[in-house]
TILO-945309 format. One line per 8 residues: number of its first residue (from 0); for each residue x, y, z of C-alpha. Coordinates in nm, 3 decimals. Example, Ala and Ser with C-alpha at 12.3 -4.5 7.8 and 13.67 -1.06 7.14 Angstrom:
residues 2
0	1.230/-0.450/0.780; 1.367/-0.106/0.714;
***
This chain:
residues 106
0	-2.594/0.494/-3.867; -2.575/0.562/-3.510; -2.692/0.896/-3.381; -2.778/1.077/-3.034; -2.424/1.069/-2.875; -2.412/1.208/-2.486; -2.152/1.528/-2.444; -1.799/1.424/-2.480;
8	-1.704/1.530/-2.145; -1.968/1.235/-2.002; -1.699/0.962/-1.945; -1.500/1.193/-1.723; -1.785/1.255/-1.474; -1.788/0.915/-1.219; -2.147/0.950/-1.147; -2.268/1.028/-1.498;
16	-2.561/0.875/-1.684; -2.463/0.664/-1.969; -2.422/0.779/-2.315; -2.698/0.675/-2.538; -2.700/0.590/-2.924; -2.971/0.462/-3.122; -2.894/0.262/-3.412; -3.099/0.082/-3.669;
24	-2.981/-0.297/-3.643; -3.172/-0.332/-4.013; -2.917/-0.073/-4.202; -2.598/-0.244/-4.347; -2.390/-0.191/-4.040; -2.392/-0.519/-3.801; -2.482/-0.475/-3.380; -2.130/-0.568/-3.325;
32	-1.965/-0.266/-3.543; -2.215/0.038/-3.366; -2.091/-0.132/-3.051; -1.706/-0.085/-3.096; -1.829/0.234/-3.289; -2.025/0.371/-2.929; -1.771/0.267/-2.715; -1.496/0.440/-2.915;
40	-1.702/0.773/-2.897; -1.766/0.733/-2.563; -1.391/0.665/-2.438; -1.222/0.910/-2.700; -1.077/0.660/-2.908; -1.095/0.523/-3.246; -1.249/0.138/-3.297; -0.882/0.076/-3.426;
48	-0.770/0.159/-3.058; -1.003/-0.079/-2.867; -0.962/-0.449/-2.768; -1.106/-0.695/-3.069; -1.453/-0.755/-2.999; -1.461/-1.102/-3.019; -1.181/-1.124/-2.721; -1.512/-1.032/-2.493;
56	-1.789/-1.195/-2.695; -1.917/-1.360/-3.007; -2.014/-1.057/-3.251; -2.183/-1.305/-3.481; -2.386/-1.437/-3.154; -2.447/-1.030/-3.079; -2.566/-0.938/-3.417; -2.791/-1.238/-3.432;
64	-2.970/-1.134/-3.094; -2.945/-0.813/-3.166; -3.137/-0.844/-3.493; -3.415/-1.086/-3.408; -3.766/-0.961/-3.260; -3.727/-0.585/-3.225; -3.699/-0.453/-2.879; -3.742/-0.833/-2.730;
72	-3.342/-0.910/-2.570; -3.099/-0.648/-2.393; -2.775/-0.787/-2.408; -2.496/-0.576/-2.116; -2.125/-0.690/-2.101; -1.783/-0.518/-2.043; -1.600/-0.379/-2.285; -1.280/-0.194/-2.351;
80	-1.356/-0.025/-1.989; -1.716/0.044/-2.031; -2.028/-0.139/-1.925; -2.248/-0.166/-2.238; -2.623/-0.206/-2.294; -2.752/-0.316/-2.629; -3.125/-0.331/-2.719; -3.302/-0.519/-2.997;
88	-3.493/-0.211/-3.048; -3.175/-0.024/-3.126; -3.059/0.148/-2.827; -2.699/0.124/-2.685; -2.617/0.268/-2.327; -2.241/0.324/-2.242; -2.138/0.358/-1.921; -1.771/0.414/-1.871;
96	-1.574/0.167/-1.596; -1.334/0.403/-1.449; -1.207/0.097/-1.229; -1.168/-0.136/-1.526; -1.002/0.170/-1.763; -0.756/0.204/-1.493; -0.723/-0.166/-1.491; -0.658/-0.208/-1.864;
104	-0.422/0.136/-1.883; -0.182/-0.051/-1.662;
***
């Protein structure tokens, strides 16, 4: 379960800090699901809404990474307008693309 959402207004703001989750890779929801699950939060959508996943990146690859020695890798890529940081030790950073949101809305 993911917890420790920023406010909702966050993505609006272009200077804003990124919205942080921390998630617990060893519960029974994969790396690749909190991903699409933070990223929804953080752009006021729901995971049905985004882009597939695996149109940016291997989720098996992710959750494999993701899941190996805690805290060791920190995997950052685009996604569905947002520039995401994952952590072995849990931690997902969302920081919302305004450029590429435009982009994609188009």
């Amino acid at each position: 379960m993911c917890s420790g959402m920023g406010s909702s207004d966050a993505p609006d703001q272009p200077n804003s800090p990124p919205e942080a989750v921390h998630h617990d890779w060893q519960g029974s929801e994969p790396p690749s699901v909190a991903v699409v699950e933070a990223v929804a939060a953080a752009t006021d959508q729901t995971p049905t809404e985004l882009p597939l996943l695996q149109n940016t990146l291997d989720p098996d690859a992710l959750n494999a990474l993701l899941t190996g020695e805690p805290g060791s890798v920190t995997v950052s890529f685009q996604y569905a307008g947002a520039v995401v940081s994952a952590s072995g030790d849990g931690s997902i950073k969302i920081r919302i693309d305004k450029d590429a949101r435009e982009r994609d809305s188009i």
